[in-house]
BALO-142663 format. One record per residue (C-alpha): y, x, z; residue in one letter. Coordinates in steps of 0.1 Angstrom, whole numbers, padded with zeros to 4 digits, always signed. Each point is the difference from the previous one (the first is absolute). Layout:
YXZA ...
! end
This chain:
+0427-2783-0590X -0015-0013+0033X -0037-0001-0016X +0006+0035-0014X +0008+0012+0037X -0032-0019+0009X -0019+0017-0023X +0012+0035+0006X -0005-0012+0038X -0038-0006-0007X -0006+0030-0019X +0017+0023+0028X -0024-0016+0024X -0031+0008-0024X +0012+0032-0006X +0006+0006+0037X -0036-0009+0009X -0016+0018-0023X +0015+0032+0012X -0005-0012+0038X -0037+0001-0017X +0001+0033-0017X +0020+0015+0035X -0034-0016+0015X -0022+0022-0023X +0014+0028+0006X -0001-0002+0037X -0036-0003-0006X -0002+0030-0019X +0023+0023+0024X -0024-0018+0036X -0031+0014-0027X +0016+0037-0005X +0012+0005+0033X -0037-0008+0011X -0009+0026-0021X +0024+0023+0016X +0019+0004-0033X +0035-0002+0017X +0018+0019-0030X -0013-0031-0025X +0008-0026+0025X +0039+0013-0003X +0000+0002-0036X -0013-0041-0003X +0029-0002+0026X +0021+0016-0028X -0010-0012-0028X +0002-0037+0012X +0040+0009+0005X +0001+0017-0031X -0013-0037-0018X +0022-0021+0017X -0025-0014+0025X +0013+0007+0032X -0023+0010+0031X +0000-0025+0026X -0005+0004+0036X -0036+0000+0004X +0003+0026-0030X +0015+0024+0023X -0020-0011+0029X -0034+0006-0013X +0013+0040-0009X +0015+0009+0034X -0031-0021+0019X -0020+0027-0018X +0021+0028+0007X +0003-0011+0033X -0042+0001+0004X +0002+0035-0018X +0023+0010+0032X +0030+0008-0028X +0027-0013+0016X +0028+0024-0018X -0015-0018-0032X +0000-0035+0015X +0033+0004+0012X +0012+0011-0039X -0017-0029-0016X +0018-0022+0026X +0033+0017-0006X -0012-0008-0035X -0001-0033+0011X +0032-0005+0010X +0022+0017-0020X -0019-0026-0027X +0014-0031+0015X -0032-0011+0008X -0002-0016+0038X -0025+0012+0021X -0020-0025+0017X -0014-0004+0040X -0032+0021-0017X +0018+0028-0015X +0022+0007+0034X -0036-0003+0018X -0017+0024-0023X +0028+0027+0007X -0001-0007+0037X -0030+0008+0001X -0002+0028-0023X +0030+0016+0022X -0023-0004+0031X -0029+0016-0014X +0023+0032-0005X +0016-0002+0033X +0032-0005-0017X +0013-0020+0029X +0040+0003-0012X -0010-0009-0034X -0017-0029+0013X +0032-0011+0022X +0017+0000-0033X -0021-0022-0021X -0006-0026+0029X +0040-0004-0001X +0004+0001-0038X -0030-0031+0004X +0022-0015+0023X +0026+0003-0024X -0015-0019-0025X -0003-0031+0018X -0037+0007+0011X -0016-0003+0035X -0033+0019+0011X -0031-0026-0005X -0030+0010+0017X -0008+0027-0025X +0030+0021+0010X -0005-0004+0034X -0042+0010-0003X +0009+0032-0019X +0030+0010+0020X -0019-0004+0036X -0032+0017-0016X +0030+0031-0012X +0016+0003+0035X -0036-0003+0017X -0014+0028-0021X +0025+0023+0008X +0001-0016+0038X -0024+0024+0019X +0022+0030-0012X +0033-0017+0006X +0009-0026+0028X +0031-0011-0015X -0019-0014-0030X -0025-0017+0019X +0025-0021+0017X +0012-0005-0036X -0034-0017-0007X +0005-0020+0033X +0030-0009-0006X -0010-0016-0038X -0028-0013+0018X +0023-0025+0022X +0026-0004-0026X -0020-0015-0025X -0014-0025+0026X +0035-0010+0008X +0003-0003-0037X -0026-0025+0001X -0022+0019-0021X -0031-0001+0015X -0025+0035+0006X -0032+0002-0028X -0030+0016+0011X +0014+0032-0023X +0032+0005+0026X -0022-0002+0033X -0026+0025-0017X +0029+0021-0005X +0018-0001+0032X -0030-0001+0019X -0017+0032-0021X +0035+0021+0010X -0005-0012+0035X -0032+0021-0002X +0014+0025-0022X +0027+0005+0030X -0017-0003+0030X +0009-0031+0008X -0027-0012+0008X +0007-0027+0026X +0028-0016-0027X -0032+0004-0026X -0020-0022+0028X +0030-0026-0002X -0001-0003-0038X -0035+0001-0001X -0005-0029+0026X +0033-0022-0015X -0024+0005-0036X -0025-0014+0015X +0016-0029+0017X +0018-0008-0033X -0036-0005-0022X +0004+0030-0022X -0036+0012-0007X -0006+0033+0010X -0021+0025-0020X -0020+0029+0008X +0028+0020-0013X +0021-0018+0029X -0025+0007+0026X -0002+0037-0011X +0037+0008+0007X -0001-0015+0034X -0034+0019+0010X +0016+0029-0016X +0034-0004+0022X -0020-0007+0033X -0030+0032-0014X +0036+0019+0000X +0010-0004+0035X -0034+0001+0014X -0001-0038+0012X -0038+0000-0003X +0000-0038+0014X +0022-0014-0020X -0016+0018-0026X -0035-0017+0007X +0020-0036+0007X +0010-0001-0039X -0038+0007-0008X -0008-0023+0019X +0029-0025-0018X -0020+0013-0039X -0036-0009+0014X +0016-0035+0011X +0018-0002-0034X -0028+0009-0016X +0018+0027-0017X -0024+0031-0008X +0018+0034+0009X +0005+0024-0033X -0002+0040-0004X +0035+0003+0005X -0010-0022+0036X -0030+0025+0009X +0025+0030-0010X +0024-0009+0026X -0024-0002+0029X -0016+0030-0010X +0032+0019-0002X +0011-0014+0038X -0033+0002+0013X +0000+0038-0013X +0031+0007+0014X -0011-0016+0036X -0031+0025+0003X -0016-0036-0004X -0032+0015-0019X -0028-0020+0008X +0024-0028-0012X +0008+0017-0036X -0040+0005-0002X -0003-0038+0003X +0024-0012-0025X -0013+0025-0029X -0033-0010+0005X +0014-0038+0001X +0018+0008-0035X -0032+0008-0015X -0018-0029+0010X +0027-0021-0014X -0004+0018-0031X +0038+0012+0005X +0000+0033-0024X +0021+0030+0024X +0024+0012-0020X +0015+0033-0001X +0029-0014+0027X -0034-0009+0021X -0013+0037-0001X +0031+0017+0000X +0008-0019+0030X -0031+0003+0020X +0000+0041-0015X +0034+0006+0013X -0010-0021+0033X -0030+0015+0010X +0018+0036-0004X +0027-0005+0021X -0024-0017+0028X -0023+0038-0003X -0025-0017-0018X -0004+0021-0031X -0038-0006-0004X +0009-0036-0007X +0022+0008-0024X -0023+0025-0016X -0023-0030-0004X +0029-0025-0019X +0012+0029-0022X -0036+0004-0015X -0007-0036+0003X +0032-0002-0027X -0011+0028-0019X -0033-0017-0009X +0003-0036-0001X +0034-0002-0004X +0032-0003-0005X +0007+0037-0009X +0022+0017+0028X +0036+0007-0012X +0028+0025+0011X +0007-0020+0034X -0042+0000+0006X +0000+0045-0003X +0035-0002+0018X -0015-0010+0028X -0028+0013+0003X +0017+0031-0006X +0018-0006+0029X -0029-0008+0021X -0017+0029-0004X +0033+0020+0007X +0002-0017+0032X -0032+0015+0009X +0012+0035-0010X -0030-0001-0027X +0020+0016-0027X -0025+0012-0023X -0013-0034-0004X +0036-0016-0004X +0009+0027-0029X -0036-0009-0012X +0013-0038-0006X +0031+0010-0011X -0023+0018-0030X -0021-0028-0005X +0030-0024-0003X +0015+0022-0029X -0037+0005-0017X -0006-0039+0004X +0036-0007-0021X +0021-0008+0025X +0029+0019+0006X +0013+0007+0039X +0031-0018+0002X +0031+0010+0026X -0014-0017+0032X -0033+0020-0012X +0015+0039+0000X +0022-0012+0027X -0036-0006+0025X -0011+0034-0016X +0035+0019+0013X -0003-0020+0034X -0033+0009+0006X +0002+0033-0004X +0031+0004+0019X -0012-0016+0031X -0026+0028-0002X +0028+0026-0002X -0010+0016-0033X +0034-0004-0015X -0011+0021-0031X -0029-0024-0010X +0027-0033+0004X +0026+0020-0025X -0026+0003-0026X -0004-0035+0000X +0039-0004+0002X +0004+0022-0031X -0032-0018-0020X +0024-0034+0009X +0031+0010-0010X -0014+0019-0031X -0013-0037-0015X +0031-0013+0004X -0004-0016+0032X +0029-0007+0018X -0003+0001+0037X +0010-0030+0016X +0012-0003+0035X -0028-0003+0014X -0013+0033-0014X +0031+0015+0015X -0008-0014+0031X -0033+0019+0003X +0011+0029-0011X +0029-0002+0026X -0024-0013+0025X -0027+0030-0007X +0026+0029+0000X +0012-0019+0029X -0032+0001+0020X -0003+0039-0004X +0038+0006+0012X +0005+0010-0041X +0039-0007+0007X +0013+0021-0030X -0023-0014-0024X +0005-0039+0015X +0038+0006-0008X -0009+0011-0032X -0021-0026-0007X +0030-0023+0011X +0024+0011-0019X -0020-0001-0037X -0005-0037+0014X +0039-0002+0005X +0003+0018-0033X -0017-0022-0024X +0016-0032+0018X -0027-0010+0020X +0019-0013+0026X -0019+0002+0033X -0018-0036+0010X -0007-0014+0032X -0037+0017-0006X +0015+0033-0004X +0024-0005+0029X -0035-0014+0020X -0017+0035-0008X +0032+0023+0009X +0003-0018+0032X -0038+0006+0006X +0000+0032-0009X +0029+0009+0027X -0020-0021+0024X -0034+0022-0006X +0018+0031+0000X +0016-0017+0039X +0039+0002-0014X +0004-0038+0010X +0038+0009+0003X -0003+0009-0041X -0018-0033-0007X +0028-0020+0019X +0028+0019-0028X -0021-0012-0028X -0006-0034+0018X +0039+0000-0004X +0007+0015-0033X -0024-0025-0015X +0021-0034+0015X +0031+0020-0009X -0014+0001-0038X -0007-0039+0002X -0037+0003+0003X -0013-0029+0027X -0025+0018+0023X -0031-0022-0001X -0031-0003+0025X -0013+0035-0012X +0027+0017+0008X +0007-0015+0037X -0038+0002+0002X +0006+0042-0003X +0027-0001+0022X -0018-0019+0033X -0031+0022-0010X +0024+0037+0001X +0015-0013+0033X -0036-0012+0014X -0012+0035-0011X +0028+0015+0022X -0010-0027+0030X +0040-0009-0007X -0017-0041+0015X +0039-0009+0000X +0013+0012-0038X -0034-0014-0011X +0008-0035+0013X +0038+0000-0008X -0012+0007-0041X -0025-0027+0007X +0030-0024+0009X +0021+0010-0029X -0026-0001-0021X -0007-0040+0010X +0043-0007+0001X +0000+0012-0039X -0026-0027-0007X -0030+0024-0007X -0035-0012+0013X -0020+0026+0015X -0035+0003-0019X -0033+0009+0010X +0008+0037+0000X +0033-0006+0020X -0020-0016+0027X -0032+0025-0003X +0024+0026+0005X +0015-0012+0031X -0032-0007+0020X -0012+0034-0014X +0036+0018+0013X -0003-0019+0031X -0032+0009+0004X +0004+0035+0003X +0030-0001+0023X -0023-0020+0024X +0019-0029-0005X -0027-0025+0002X +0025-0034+0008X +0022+0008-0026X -0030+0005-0024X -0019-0033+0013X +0036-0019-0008X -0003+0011-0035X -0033-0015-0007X +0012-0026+0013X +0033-0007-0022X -0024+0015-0028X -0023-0031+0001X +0025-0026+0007X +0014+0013-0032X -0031-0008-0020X -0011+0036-0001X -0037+0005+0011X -0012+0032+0016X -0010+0022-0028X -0026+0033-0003X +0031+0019+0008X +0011-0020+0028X -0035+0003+0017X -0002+0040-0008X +0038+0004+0017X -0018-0019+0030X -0026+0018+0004X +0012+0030-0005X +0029-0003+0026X -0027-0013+0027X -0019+0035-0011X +0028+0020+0002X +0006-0019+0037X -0035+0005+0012X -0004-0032+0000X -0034+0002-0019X -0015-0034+0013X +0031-0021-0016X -0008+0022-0032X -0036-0008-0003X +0009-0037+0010X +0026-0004-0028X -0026+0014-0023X -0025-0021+0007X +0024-0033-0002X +0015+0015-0036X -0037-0001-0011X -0001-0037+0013X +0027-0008-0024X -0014+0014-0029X +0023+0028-0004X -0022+0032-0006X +0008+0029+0011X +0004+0026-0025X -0001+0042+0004X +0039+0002+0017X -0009-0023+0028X -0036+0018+0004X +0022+0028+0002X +0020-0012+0027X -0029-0005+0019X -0021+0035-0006X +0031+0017+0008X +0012-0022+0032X -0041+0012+0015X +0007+0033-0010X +0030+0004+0017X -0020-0010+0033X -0027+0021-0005X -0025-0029-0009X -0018+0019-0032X -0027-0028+0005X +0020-0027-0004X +0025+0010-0026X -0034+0005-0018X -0012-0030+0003X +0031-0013-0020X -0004+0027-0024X -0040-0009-0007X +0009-0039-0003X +0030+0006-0024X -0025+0018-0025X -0027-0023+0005X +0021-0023-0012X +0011+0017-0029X +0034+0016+0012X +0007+0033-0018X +0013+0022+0027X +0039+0014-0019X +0020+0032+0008X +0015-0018+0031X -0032-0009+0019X -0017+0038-0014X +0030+0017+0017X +0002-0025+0034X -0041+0012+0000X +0008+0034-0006X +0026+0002+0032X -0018-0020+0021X -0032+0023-0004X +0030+0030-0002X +0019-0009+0031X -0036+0002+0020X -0013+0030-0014X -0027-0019-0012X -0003+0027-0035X -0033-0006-0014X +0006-0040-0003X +0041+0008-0014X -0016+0024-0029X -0029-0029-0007X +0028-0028-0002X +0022+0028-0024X -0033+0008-0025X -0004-0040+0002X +0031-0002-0012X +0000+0022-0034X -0033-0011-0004X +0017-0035-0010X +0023+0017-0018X +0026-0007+0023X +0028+0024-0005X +0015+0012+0033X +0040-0012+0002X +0027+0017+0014X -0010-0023+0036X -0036+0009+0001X +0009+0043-0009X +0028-0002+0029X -0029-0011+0022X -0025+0024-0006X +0031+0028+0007X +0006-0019+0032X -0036+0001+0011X -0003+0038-0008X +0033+0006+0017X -0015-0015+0031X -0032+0021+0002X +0021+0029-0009X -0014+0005-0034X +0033+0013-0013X -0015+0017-0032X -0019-0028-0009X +0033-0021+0000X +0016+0025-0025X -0030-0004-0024X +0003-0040+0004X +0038+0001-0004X -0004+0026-0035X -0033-0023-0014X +0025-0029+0006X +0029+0018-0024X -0028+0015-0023X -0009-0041-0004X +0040-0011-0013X +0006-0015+0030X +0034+0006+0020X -0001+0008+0035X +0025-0021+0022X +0019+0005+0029X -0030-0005+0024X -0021+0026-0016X +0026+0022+0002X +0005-0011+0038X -0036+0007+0009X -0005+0033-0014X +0033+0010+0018X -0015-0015+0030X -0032+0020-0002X +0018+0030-0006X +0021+0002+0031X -0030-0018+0021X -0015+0040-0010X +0039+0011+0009X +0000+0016-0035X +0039-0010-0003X +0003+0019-0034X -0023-0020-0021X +0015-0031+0016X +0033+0011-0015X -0014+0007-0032X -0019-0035-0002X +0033-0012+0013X +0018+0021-0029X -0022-0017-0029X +0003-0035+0008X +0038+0008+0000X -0004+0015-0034X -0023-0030-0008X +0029-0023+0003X -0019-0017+0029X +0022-0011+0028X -0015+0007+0038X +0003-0030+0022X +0003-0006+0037X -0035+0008+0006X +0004+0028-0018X +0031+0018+0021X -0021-0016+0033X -0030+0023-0012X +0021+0033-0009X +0021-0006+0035X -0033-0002+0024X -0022+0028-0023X +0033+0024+0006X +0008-0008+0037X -0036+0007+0009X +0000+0032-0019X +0034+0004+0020X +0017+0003-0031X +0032-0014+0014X +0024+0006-0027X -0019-0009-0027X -0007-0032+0018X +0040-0003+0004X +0006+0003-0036X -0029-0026-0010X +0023-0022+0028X +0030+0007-0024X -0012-0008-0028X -0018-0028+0005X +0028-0015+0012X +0022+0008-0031X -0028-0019-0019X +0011-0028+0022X -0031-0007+0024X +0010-0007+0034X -0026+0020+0024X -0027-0029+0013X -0022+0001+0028X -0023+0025-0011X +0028+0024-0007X +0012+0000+0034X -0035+0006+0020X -0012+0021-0022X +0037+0023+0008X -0005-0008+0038X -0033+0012+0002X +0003+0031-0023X +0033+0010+0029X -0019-0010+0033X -0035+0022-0012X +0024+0031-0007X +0015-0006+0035X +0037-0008-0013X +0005-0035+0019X +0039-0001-0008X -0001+0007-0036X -0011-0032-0016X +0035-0022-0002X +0016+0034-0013X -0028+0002-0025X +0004-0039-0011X +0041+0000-0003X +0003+0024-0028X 
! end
């Protein structure tokens, strides 16, 4: 009996192993299909093993939800581990890990509660596995939520108290979501305690830190960690020469970018498309479209092909230039070449040609959009609201608004940026405080955009005290103030002559690791010009070009029209000759500051030379440089030729604003023809174009001083039904219009009506 028992013992343990074996094979075969993507056969092996009485053992299991979990199927991972259970097979410390990290690779932070608690459960504790993938999970999502990246911290410290010690895989990952965040003096910490602890760091290392100091423009730290590769003797990559170029583009730093591409080439490093989209895309936004010309050829013949985001933005360059024949060209060229424009590429095409004002030409390419099945995103709504915007197009904004609302686009903090703008353009700053408040009462956080707008609308106003109280708020809710926040306060400061308060921003600006940009040198200079203060302009242009920062056509700009403005034609030329010489395509802005410089001093012949220079480059003239030209014929009483300018402007597509409008009321009543004023003043009603202050100031004076008393009365009214306070301006120009028609006692009357 006992050697019977023995025997059947024996043969159990046979039979046992030579199912363990078989179990073995087929885990083989499923790890094989699953490579092979064959999920549907890996779950029939899973079922047919059951269906023979060989049971599929954990790493049976495992290997199918590692794979699903790869495949980013986490619904089917989390079935076959259901599967799992309900089998009475145990999961092991890999299984729970697998789903972990499946469940953080979908964001499915509840889910992933859940599972760490059922692991728990089961008797296991997080290893060092666990811990990697849940701190990498919480650090991914980190930069968009703060509450996770504590998460991460908090792991971080808990598996050191655990005694588990950090790999080289969990500093990567907490010290790549320091970057990813921001954070970058917590990334220095991590980066320095790596180092101390003899983990070898690679180039890949390296590359996040220059890319988190590239990031917030710390150019010295950025050279002390090349220094650190030379000494190392660790050779920087594309991806290395990629990030400079990209911060050295954004900087104005050109001379630099020139360096580094030609020092890629003689280290046989290959650009890659990131390389010339970069450099494209950089060299456009610094005006420096003949550069880019140059790269987008240079791909086209050697090499790699240019893609959607290559003609995306070079669409976009040209737009910016107002050279729309030859954006619509590439846009052809891109179709012919295979490539079909994508959203970001129709969306350039309907921004362009709304910041020209021909809102006909921008809803073709709307229609051609939305008639491929292109959904507009919100960012598309965001131009279009920020183009009908522009052009006080209030009914069709709201309209625009509403089909957004309507197909459950809920507005974003970039659609709240543009309405806020918009309001701020249009001077309604009370409007862009109501949607500053609707937005935090719809839970949206403001960020630095969005307080950026605000200091900028009240700075616009010269409101110096509700600019720096947004300011504080802005720093007491834990935003950091960017480049643009501080570029926007010098520049507001600027022009309110606040000098001090401007200096004492440069300075916090640089103590902040921010260096003095393009932008920061042209709000300089162009506040010193605005000042008189030419000498501290032409000094702070001469110290930029020490620096290496080169000046580009805006700050030229700043200068021709600063000269002009004193009467100095020779010397505003003498920046206008060495910004050619050197390349610098003159755009719409520096045509029109040429064309009422020459304008404002009656200097005719050299204004209609600049003008035929202008078409000749096939420059079309914006809504900026037509209201010039009707300024400068306004001024030499050339009323009729202000008419013909103001209907070739319509006959063009593009929309007057509320300045043309202005002017031509403003030449009619300098003639005292009150009736065509009304009428202009009649269409630009009909037009849906609001008047603004300057507007009301203009129809007040032209009235009083064709003693047209009552009309000037009702113009009072109504402008202060509109809500616009009367200003300065408004009160002289009613002073003076009662004291030259001899009626000394009737101005307070007039004003308190």
């Amino acid at each position: 009996s006992s050697s019977k028992l023995g025997r059947y013992t024996i043969q159990r343990e046979d039979v046992d192993q030579r199912i363990e074996g078989i179990v073995d094979n087929y885990n083989v075969l499923l790890d094989d299909c699953l490579k092979l993507n064959q999920y549907k056969k890996a779950e029939e092996l899973l079922n047919e093993m059951k269906s023979k009485g060989m049971k599929p053992n954990p790493l049976s299991y495992n290997i199918v939800i590692s794979t699903y979990i790869g495949a980013d199927k986490i619904d089917e991972a989390r079935r076959i581990f259901q599967e799992m259970i309900s089998e009475n097979v145990q999961p092991d410390i890999i299984t729970f890990n697998h789903m972990i990290d499946g469940y953080l690779k979908a964001n499915k932070f509840k889910d992933l509660e859940d599972i760490y608690l059922e692991m728990l459960s089961y008797g296991f504790e997080p290893d060092i596995v666990t811990y990697n993938s849940m701190i990498d999970g919480y650090m991914i999502d980190g930069y968009m939520k703060l509450k996770h990246l504590k998460k991460s911290e908090e792991l971080f410290q808990e598996m050191i108290s655990e005694g588990i010690q950090p790999d080289v895989v969990t500093y990567t990952s907490i010290f790549d979501g320091y970057i990813k965040a921001n954070e970058i003096n917590k990334a220095t910490k991590i980066f320095e305690e790596m180092k101390s602890k003899g983990i070898k760091l690679t180039v890949q290392d390296y590359n996040t830190m220059i890319n988190g100091y590239a990031k917030s423009n710390q150019l010295t730290k950025v050279d002390q960690i090349l220094n650190e590769m030379k000494e190392n003797r660790i050779e920087p990559d594309r991806f290395t020469y990629n990030t400079l170029i990209d911060c050295y583009l954004k900087l104005g730093f050109l001379h630099n970018v020139k360096i580094l591409y030609q020092e890629m080439k003689l280290k046989d490093i290959q650009p890659d498309r990131v390389t010339y989209n970069s450099m494209i895309n950089g060299y456009i936004k610094s005006n420096n479209m003949k550069v880019s010309e140059e790269l987008f050829e240079e791909m086209k013949l050697k090499g790699p092909k240019p893609n959607a985001v290559t003609y995306t933005s070079m669409i976009d360059g040209y737009m910016k230039l107002k050279h729309l024949k030859k954006s619509e060209e590439l846009f052809q060229e891109m179709i012919s070449e295979g490539i079909q424009p994508v959203r970001s590429t129709y969306t350039c095409m309907i921004d362009g040609f709304m910041k020209v004002r021909e809102v006909e030409r921008a809803e073709e390419y709307l229609k051609e959009m939305v008639s491929k099945g292109i959904k507009l995103n919100d960012l598309a709504y965001s131009v279009l609201l920020s183009g009908y915007g522009s052009m006080g197009l209030e009914e069709k904004s709201q309209k625009i608004y509403q089909k957004m609302i309507s197909q459950e686009i809920e507005p974003d903090i970039e659609t709240y940026n543009v309405m806020i703008d918009n309001h701020i353009k249009l001077n309604l700053m009370e409007k862009s405080i109501e949607i500053f408040d609707s937005m935090k009462g719809k839970g949206i956080t403001p960020d630095v955009r969005t307080y950026t707008s605000l200091i900028h609308g009240y700075l616009k106003k010269k409101d110096i005290k509700s600019a720096t109280k947004v300011y504080q708020d802005m720093i007491e809710q834990g935003i950091k103030p960017n480049i643009i926040t501080y570029n926007s306060m010098i520049n507001g400061f600027l022009k309110s002559d606040q000098f001090d308060k401007a200096k004492d921003i440069l300075r916090e600006m640089k103590s902040k690791g921010f260096e003095p940009d393009l932008l920061t040198y042209t709000s300089i200079v162009d506040g010193y010009m605005k000042a008189n203060k030419l000498h501290k302009a032409t000094q702070i242009f001469e110290y930029m070009k020490l620096k290496g920062i080169q000046p580009e056509v805006t700050f030229y700009t700043c200068m021709i029209d600063g000269f002009m403005k004193v009467r100095e034609v020779e010397r505003a030329e003498e920046y206008l000759k060495e910004m050619v010489s050197k390349g610098i395509k003159l755009n719409d802005l520096a045509y029109s500051v040429l064309l009422s410089g020459y304008g404002s001093m009656g200097l005719e012949e050299k204004s209609q030379k600049i003008y035929q220079k202008m078409i000749s480059q096939e420059i079309e003239p914006d809504i900026e440089t037509y209201n010039v030209m009707i300024d400068n014929h306004i001024k030499l009483n050339l009323m009729e030729k202000s008419i013909e300018i103001f209907d070739s402007m319509k006959g063009k597509g593009i929309t007057p604003d509320v300045r043309t409008y202005t002017s031509l009321i403003h030449g009619y009543l300098k003639k005292k023809d009150i009736k065509s004023a009304t009428k202009v003043y009649q269409d630009m009603i009909e037009q849906g174009i609001k008047p603004n202050i300057i507007t009301y100031n203009s129809m007040i004076n032209g009235f009083l001083k064709s003693d047209q008393f009552d009309k000037a009365k009702d113009i009072l009214r109504e402008m202060k039904s509109k809500g616009f306070e009367p200003d300065l301006l408004t009160y002289t120009s009613i002073v003076d219009g009662y004291m030259k028609a001899n009626k000394l006692q009737k101005p307070l009357k007039f004003l308190n009506i």
